[in-house]
C-alpha positions in Angstrom: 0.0 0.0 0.0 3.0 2.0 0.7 3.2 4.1 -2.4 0.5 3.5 -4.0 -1.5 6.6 -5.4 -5.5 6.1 -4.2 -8.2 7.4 -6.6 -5.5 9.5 -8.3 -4.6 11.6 -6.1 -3.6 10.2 -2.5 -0.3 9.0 -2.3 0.4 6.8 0.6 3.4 7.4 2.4 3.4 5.6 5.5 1.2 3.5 7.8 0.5 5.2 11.0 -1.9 3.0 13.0 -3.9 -0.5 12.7 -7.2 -0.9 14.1 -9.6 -4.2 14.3 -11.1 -3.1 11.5 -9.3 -1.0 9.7 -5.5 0.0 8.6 -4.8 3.7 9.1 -2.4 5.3 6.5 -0.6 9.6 6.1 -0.8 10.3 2.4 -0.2 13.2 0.3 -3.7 15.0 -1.0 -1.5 15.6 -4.8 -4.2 17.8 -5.8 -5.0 20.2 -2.3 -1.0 19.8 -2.0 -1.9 18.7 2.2 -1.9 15.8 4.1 -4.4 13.6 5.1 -5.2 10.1 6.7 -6.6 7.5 4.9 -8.0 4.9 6.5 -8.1 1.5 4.7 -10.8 -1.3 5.1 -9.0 -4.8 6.5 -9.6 -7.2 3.7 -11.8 -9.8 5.7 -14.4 -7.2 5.1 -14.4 -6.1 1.8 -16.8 -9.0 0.2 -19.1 -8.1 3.0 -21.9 -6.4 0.6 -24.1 -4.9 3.6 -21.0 -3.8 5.7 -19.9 -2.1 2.8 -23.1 -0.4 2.3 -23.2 0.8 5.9 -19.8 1.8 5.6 -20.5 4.5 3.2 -23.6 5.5 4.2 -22.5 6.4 8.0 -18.8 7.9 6.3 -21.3 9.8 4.7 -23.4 10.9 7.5 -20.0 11.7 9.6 -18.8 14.0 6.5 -21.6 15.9 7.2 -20.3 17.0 10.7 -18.5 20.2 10.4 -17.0 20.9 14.2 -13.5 22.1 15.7 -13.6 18.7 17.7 -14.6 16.1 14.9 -11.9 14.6 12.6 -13.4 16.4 9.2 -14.2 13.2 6.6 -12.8 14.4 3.4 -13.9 11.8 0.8 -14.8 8.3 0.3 -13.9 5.8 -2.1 -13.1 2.5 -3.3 -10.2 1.1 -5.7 -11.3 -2.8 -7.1 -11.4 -4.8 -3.3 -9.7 -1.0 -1.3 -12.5 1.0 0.5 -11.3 3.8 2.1 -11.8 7.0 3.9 -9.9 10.3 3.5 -10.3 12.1 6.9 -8.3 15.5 8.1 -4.7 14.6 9.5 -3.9 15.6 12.8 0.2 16.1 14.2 -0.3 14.6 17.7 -0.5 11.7 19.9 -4.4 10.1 21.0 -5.3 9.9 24.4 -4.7 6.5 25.3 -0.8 7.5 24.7 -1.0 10.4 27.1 -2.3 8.3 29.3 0.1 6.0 29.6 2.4 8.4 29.7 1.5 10.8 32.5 -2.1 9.7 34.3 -3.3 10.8 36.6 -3.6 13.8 34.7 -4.3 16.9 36.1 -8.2 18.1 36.7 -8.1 21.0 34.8 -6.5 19.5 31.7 -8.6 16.4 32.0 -11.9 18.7 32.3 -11.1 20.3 29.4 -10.4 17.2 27.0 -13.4 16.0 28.0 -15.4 19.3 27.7 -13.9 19.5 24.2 -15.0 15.7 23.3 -18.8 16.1 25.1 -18.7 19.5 22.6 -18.0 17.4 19.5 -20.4 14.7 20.6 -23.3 16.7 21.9 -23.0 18.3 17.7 -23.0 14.8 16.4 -26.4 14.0 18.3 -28.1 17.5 17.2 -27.2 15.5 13.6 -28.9 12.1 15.0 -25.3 10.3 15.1 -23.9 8.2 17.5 -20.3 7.4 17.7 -20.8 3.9 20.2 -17.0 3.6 20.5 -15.9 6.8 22.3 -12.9 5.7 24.4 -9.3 7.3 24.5 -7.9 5.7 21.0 -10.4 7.4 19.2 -9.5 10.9 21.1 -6.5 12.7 19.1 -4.9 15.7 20.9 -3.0 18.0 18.4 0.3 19.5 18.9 -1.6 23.1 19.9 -3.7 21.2 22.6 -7.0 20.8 20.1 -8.7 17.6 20.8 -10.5 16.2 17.6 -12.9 13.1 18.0 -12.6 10.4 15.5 -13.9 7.1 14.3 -17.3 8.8 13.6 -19.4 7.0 11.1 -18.5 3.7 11.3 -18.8 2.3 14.5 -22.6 1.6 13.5 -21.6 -0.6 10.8 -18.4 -2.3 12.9 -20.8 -3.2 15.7 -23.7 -4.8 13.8 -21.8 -6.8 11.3 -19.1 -8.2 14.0 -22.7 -9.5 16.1 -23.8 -11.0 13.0 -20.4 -13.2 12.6 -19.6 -14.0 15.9 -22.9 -14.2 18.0 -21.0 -11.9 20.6 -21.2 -8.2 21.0 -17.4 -7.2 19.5 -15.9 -3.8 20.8 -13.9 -1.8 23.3 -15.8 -4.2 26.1 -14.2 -1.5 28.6 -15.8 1.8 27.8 -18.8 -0.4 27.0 -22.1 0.9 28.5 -24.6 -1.6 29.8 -27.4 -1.3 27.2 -24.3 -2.1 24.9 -23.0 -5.4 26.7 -27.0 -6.3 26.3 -26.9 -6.2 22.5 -30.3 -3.8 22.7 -30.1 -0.6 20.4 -27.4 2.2 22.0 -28.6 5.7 22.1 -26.9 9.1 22.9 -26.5 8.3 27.0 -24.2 5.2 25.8 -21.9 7.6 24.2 -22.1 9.6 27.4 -21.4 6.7 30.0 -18.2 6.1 28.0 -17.0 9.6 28.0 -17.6 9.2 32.3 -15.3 6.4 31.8 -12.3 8.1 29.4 -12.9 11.1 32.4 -12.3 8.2 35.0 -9.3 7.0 33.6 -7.8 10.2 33.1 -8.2 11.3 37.0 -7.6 8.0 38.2 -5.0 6.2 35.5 -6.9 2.6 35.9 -10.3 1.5 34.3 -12.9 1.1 36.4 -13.9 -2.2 35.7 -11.2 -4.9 34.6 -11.5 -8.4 33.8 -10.1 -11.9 33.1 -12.0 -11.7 29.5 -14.5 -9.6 27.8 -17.5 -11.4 29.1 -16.4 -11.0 32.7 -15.8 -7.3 32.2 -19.4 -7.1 30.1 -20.8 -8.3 33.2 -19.3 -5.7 35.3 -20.7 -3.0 33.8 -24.3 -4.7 34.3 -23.9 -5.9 37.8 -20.7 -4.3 39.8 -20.2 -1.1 41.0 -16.9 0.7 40.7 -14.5 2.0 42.7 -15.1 5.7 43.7 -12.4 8.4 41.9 -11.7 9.8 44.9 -10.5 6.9 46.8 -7.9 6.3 44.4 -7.2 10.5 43.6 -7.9 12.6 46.9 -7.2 15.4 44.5 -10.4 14.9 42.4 -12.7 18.1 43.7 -16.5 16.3 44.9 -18.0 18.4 42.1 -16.1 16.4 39.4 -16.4 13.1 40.8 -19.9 14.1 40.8 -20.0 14.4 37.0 -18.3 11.2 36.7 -20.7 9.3 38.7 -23.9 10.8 37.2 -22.4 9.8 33.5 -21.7 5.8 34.7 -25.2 5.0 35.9 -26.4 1.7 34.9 -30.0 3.1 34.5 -29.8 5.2 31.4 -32.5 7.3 32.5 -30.1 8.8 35.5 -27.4 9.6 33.3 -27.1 13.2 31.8 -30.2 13.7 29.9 -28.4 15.5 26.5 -24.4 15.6 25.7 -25.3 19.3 26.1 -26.2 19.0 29.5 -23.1 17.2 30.6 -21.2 19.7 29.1 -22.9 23.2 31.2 -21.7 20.4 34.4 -18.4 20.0 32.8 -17.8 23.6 32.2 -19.1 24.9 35.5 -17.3 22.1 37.9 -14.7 24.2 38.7 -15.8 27.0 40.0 -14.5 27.6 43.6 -18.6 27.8 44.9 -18.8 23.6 43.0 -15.7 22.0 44.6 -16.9 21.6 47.8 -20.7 20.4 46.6 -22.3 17.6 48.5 -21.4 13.7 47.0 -24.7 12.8 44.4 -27.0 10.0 45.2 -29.1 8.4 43.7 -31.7 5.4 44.6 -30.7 2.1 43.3 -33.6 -0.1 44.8 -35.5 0.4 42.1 -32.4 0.0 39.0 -33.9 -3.3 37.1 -30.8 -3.2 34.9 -28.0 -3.8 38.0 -28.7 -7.7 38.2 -30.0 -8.8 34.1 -27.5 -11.1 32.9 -25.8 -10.1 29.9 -27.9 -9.6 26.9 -25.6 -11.0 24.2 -27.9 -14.4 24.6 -30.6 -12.6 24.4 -31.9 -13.0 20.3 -31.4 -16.5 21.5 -32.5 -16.9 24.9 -35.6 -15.0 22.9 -36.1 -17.7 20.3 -35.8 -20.3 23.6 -37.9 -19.5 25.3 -40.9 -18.5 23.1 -40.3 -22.2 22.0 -40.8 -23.3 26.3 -43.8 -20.8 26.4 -45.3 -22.2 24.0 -45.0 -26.1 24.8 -46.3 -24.4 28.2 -49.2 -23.1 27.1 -50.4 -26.5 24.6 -49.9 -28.4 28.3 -51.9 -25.9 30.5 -55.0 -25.9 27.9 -54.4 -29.4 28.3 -54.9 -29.1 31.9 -57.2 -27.3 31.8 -59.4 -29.4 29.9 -58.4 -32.5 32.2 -60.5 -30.2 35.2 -63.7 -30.0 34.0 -63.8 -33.8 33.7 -65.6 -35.8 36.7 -63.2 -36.6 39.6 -62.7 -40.1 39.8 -63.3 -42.0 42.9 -61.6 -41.1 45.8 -58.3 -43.9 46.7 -57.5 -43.2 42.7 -53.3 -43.1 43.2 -52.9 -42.5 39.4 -54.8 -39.1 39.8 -53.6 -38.2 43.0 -50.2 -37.5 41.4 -50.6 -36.7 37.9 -50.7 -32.8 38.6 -47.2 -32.9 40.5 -45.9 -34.9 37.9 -46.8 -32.8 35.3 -45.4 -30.0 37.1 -41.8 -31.7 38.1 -41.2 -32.6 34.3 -42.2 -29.0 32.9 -39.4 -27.5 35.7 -36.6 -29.9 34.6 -37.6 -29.6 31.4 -37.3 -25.6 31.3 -33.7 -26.1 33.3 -32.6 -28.0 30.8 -33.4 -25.8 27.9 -31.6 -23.1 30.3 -28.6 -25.1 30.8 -28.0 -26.2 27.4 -28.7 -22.2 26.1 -26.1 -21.3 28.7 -23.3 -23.9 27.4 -24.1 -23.0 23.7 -23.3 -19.2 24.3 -20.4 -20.1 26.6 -18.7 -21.8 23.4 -19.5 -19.0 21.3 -18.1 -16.4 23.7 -15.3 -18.0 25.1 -12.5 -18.2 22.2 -9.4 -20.2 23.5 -6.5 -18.4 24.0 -2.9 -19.5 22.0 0.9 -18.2 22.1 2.2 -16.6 19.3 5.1 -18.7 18.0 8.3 -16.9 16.6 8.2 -16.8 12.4 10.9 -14.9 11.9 13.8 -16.5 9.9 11.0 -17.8 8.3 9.7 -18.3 4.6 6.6 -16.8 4.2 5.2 -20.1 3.5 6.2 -22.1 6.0 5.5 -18.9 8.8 1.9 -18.9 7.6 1.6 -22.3 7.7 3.0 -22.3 11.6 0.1 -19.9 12.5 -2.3 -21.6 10.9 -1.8 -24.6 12.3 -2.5 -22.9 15.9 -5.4 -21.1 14.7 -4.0 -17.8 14.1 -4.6 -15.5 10.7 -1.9 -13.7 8.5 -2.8 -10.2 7.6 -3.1 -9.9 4.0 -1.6 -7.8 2.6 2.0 -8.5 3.7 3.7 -6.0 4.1 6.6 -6.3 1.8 9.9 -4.2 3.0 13.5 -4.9 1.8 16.1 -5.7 5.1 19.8 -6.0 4.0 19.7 -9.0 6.7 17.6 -11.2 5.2 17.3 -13.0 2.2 14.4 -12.4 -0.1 10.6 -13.7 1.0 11.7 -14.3 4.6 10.1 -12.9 7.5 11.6 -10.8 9.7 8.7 -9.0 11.5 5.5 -10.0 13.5 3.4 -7.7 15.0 2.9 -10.1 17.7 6.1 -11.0 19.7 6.9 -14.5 20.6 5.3 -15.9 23.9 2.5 -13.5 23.5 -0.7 -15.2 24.5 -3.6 -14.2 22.4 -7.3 -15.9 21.3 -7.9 -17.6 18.3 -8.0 -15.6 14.7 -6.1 -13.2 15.9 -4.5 -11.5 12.7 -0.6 -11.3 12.7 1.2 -8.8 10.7 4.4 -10.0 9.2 7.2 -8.3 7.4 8.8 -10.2 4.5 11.8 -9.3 2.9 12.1 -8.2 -0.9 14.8 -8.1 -3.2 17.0 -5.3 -2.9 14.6 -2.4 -4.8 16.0 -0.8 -8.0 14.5 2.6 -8.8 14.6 5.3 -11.2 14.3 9.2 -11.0 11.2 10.0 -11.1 10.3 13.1 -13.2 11.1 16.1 -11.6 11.5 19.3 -13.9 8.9 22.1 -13.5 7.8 21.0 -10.2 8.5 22.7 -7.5 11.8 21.4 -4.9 8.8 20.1 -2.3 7.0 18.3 -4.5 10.1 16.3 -5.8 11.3 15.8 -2.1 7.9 14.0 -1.6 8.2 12.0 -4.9 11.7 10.8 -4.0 10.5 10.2 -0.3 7.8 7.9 -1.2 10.7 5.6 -3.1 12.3 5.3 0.2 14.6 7.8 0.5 15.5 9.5 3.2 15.1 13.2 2.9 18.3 13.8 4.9 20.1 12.8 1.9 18.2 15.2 -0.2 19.4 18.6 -0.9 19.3 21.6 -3.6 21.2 23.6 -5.6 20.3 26.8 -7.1 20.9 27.6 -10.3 20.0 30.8 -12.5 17.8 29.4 -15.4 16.7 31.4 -18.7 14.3 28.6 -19.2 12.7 27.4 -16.0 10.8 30.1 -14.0 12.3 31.0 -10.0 11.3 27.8 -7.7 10.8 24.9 -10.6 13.3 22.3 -10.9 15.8 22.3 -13.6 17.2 18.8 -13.0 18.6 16.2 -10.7 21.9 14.4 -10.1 21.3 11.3 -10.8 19.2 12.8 -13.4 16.1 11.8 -14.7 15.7 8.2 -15.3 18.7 7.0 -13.7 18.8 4.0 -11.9 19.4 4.3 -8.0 19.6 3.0 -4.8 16.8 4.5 -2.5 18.3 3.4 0.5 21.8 5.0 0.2 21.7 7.5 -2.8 22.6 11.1 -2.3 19.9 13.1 -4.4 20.9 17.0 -5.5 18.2 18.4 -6.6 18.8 21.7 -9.2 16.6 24.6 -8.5 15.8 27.5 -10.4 16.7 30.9 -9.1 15.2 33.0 -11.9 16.7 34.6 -14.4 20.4 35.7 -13.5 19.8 39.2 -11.8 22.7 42.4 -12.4 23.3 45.4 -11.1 21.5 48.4 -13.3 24.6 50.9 -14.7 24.3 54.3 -14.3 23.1 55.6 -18.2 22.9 59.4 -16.9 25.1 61.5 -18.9 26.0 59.1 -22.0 25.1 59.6 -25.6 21.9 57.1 -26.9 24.7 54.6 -29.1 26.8 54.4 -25.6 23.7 53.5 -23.7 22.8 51.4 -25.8 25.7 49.2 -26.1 25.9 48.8 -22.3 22.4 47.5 -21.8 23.1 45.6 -24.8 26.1 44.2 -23.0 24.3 42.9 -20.3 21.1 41.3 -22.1 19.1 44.2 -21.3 17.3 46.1 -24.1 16.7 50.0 -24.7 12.9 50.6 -25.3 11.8 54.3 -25.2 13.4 57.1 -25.8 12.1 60.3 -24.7 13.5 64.2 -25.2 13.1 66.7 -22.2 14.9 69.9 -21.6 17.8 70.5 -19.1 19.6 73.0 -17.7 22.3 70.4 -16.1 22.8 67.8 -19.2 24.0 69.0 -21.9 21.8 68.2 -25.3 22.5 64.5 -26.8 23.0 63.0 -23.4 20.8 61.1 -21.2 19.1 62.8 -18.2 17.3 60.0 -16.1 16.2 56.0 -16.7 13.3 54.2 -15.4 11.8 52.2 -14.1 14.9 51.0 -13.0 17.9 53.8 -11.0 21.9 52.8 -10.7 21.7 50.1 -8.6 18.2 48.1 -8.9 18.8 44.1 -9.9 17.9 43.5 -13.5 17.3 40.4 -15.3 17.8 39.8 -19.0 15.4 41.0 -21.0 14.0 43.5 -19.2 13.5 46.7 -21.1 14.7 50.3 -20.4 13.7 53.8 -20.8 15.8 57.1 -21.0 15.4 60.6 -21.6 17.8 63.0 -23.8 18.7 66.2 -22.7 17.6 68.3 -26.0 19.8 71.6 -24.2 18.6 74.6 -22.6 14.9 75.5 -22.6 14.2 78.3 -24.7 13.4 80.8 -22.3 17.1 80.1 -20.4 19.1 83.1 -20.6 23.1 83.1 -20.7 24.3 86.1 -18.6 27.6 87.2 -17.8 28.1 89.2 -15.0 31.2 91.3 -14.2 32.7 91.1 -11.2 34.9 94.2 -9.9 37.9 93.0 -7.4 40.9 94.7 -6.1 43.6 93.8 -4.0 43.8 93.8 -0.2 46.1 97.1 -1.0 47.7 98.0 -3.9 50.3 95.9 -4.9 50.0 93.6 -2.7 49.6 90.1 -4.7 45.9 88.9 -3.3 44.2 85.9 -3.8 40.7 85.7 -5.4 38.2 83.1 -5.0 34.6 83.3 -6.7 32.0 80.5 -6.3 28.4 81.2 -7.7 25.5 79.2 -8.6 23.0 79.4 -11.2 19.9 77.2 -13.2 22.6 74.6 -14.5 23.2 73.4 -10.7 19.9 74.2 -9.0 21.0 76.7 -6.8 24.0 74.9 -5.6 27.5 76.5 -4.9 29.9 75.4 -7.6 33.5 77.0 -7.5 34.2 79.4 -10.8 38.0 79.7 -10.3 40.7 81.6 -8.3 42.7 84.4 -9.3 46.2 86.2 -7.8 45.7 89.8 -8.5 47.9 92.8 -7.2 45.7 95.3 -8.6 42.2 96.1 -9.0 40.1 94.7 -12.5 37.1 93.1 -13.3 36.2 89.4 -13.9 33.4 87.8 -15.4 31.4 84.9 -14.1 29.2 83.3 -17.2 25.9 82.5 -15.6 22.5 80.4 -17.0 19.4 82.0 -15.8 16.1 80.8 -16.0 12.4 81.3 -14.2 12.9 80.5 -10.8 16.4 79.5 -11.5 18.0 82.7 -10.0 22.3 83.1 -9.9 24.3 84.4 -7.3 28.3 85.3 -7.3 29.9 85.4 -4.1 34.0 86.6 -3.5 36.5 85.5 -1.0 39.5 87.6 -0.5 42.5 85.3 0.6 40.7 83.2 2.0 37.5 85.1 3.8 34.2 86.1 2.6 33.9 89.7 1.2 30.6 90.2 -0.9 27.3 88.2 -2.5 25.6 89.4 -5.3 22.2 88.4 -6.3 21.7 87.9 -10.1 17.9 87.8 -10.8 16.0 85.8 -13.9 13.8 88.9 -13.9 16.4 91.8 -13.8 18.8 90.1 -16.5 16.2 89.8 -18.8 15.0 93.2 -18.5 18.4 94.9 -18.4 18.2 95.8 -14.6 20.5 93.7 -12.8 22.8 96.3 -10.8 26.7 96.2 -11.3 28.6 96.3 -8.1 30.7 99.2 -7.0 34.4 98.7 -7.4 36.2 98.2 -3.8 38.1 100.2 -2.4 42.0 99.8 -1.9 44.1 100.7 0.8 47.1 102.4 0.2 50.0 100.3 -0.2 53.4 100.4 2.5 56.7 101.8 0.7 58.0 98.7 -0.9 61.7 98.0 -2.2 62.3 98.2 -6.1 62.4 95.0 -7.4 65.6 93.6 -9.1 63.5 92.2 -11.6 60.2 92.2 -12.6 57.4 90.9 -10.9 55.6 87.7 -12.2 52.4 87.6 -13.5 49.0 87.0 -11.6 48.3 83.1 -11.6 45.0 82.8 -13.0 42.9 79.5 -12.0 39.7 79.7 -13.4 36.9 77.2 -13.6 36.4 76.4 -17.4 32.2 76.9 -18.6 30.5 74.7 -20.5 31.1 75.4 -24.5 27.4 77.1 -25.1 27.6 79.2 -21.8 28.5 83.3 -22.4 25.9 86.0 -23.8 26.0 89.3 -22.3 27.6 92.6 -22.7 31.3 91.4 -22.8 30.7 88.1 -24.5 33.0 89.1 -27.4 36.4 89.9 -24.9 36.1 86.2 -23.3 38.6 84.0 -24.4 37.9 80.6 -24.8 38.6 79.3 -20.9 35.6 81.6 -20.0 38.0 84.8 -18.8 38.7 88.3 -20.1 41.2 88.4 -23.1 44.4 90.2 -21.6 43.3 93.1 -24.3 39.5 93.2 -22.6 41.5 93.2 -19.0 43.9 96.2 -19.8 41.0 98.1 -21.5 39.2 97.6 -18.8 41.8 98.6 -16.1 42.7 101.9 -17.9 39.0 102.9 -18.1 38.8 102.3 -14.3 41.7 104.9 -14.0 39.9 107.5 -16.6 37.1 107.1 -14.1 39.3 107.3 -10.8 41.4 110.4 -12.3 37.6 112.3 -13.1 36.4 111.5 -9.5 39.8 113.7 -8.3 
């Protein structure tokens, strides 16, 4: 069963429990991509037609529960002889586990299990189901504490057909209420007396009622009381042991009326003002159901003894008749004793019948008990043959697993260790070995890494000896696999192979260059370069960017991860906008006296650098003269010049959009000079001024003295001197 793929779309991956009736498998729901249980029908049943029959039809009726405590039935279906049911699968251990573990648990956790379980059952009875086999196997408690109820559905169809082949009631004889040991139809308070016993065993760690076999137990619940909780658990509060004794009475009608109303006892129980609450009681004189044998013999004990009544009845009429006839004469021996007679046969008669009915149930109930003998080393053959012989069934299917330690076909495996003493038919599960397995790769490509994880882990391999590699991929999208190693349709070993599994990571992602400033050919080729591919080109203005080169990209900046492919778009600077105005604007400076060498520093800003200071140049002077800063103007895009004198700030002037435009922008006063110290003649004569200035861009100038400006961006020497002497006509005119 092991991984085979159910209906098309469960594939079974391990076996995770085994019931009397059923075998309980995890698979993988393919198509919801999720886990689920299956549970599989043991073969013995499958050519039972109205088993079958009830077995869908009360899987059906559980599917239609929909509660936070019910196992959720997801589907149900049948594969030639497999019927099986797909229920939710739940991460977790079931009741009887904790249990063993860790009872006596505490009151509060064991309150609310079974608040949580009489919750799920009192919705099942609002939907006219009974579950009949509520004991702690059937109780799963999740990893975050849920408890879910399961087995709903088929514990109808379990019950009546296992009455029907054996002639004794078949079940979990321990949470067994006492309408249930009699065979009579089980109702909602059945499912209730056996929640008081899970709740028992939870607070107490023992059942209440234990036995040498099945029937003895049976007729404990009919005629034996138990032991109190709190005689063997001080700890249990009166208010709780309350609840549990209500829940186990033998007399259905002085149980709980509802699963609704055990719960409102449940949830209030522990209330500081309940603890302490006076021990119920409840009046047993007139409980019928404390002393009736157990009803299992009753369909029989029914046929019996309508077959005595009736041979009763033919010799009363027969008596009857015999009165109305004349007495004989008195002295008459032969009538004298004919009524007694008559009497003393009928009795031994009727103990007769009772006897033999009692010795014929007897053998059907009592099954003789046998020790498991040890198969393993064992051919199949010859192991089934062994328990056979003793009267003890192999559980078909075998379950087939290779073992490097045996040889192929031999067993080395029984569910049932040896010396084990069980009754007759038990099933035994045996392992055989199989030939070592050869497998191949499954198909892997375009799924995604999970999906092959779980196809190579249900051909045996270990997923610790699975891992991935990723790998850019131009053809396979981010997440599907490219490939294996072994690849596809290799043979391997399952059971000792190393499987690398190849991932795609997408595309192969690079860094975005930096297009600002570059021509459209020399963008171009770089995205080119990198598999990337220029899409639209737009023109814009700009006062930065000079015309022909690009001024931004999107939708991707410097930077951003790109994949090949994707496409870019630029803008070209097409130059200035046409209302920019070039502007020159002449700056007077002079020494800090005269003659002395001074050094000038101008740093201005205008449209082309948003208002930013950008240096213009430095200049040694030793005399006054005039230099000229080439400005861009624009709306809103305002210039300003300001001058350092060796070093420290002297002056800012504001060049307005406005006032160039209109011929208003004010020229600044020459500075003043101080008068220089008496300096010695030179030898020789003095060097010329070191001029440093800051070189424009080509199309900058415009303005009044845009024809002395040399090609640096400065007044021609000719400009400079022409300059200078015109300061001095002025000076000598202001004297």
């Amino acid at each position: 069963m092991i991984g085979h793929e159910l209906g098309g779309r469960y594939q079974v991956i391990e076996r995770v429990g085994a019931g009397g009736m059923a075998l309980v498998y995890r698979a993988h729901d393919i198509l919801l991509n999720r886990n689920v249980a299956i549970k599989v029908l043991r073969n013995q049943f499958v050519h039972d037609e109205e088993f079958i029959r009830r077995f869908r039809r009360e899987a059906q009726s559980a599917a239609s529960l929909s509660h936070p405590n019910v196992v959720s039935i997801y589907d149900v279906g049948q594969e030639e002889d497999v019927h099986y049911i797909v229920m939710e699968y739940i991460e977790g251990k079931n009741l009887n586990e904790i249990i063993k573990e860790r009872a006596p648990l505490q009151v509060d956790e064991a309150i609310r299990i079974a608040s949580q379980i009489c919750d799920a059952l009192d919705h099942a009875h609002q939907s006219q189901i009974i579950h009949r086999d509520i004991k702690p196997h059937n109780i799963l408690i999740g990893r975050n504490g849920r408890v879910k109820v399961t087995d709903f559905g088929i514990a109808r169809a379990v019950t009546s057909t296992t009455i029907t082949q054996t002639g004794s009631v078949v079940g979990s004889v321990h949470y067994f209420s006492p309408e249930h040991a009699k065979g009579v139809t089980t109702g909602e308070k059945s499912d209730l007396y056996s929640l008081g016993i899970v709740l028992y065993q939870m607070l107490t760690g023992v059942l209440p009622f234990l036995g040498e076999s099945p029937i003895s137990v049976a007729l404990k619940h009919l005629q034996e009381e138990f032991e109190e909780p709190r005689i063997l658990n001080p700890l249990i509060p009166q208010s709780v042991e309350n609840v549990i004794l209500r829940s186990m009475r033998k007399n259905p009608d002085e149980r709980y009326q509802s699963a609704k109303q055990m719960l409102q006892d449940l949830e209030t129980c522990l209330l500081p003002e309940r603890r302490s609450e006076t021990k119920a009681s409840f009046h047993d004189d007139d409980d019928e159901d404390r002393t009736r044998i157990i009803p299992a013999i009753k369909p029989i004990q029914h046929t019996l003894s309508s077959r005595s009544s009736g041979g009763g009845d033919e010799r009363m009429r027969r008596i009857e008749d015999e009165e109305d006839v004349p007495p004989v004469a008195p002295g008459s021996k032969k009538r004298k004793w004919g009524m007694p007679a008559l009497w003393i046969g009928l009795t031994l008669l009727l103990l007769i019948a009772m006897g033999s009915v009692a010795w014929y149930v007897r053998s059907q109930l009592v099954v003789p008990e046998v020790t498991v003998p040890n198969v393993t080393n064992q051919s199949l053959e010859i192991a089934t043959a062994m328990l056979d012989e003793i009267g003890l069934v192999v559980e078909e299917p075998v379950v087939q697993q290779y073992n490097p330690n045996y040889d192929e076909n031999v067993v080395w495996e029984q569910s049932k260790k040896e010396g084990t003493v069980v009754k007759e038919g038990t099933h035994i599960i045996l392992t055989v070995s199989t030939a070592k397995p050869t497998s191949n790769i499954p198909k892997l490509t375009g799924g995604t890494y999970d999906d092959a994880v779980k196809a190579l882990i249900a051909q045996g391999v270990e997923q610790s000896r699975i891992s991935q590699d990723p790998r850019f991929s131009e053809e396979f999208a981010e997440g599907q696999v490219i490939g294996s190693d072994p690849a596809e349709g290799s043979e391997y070993d399952p059971q000792t192979a190393s499987i690398v599994i190849f991932v795609s990571k997408g595309k192969e992602s690079k860094p975005m260059p930096d297009l600002t400033g570059k021509t459209q050919n020399e963008a171009k080729a770089m995205l080119e370069e990198i598999g990337l591919v220029l899409d639209e080109v737009n023109e814009d203005t700009s006062y930065s960017v000079e015309a022909g080169k690009i001024t931004k990209q999107w939708p991707y900046e410097q930077g951003d991860l790109v994949s090949p492919g994707d496409k870019i778009s630029v803008s070209i600077s097409t130059g200035y906008p046409n209302e920019a105005l070039n502007y020159t604007f002449n700056v007077p400076v002079a020494p800090s006296s005269d003659g002395k060498k001074t050094k000038i520093r101008i740093v201005y800003s205008d449209a082309r650098n948003e208002g930013e200071p950008q240096e213009w140049g430095t200049r040694t002077i030793a005399k006054s003269q005039v230099l000229s800063v080439n400005l861009v103007l624009g709306p809103n895009k305002d210039g300003a010049v300001s001058i350092y004198q060796d070093g420290e700030y002297i002056e800012a002037f504001e060049v307005r959009y406005s006032d160039a435009k209109n011929g208003t922008v004010q020229q600044p006063e020459p500075p003043a000079t101080q008068t220089p110290e008496p300096t010695p003649v030179p030898t020789q004569a003095p060097p010329e001024p070191t001029i440093e200035p800051e070189i424009l861009p080509p199309d900058s100038g415009g303005g009044e003295n845009a024809g002395d400006v040399d090609q640096t961006g400065f007044l021609t020497e000719e400009a400079v001197q022409a300059k200078s002497n015109g300061n001095n006509k002025d000076k000598s005119k202001d004297h």
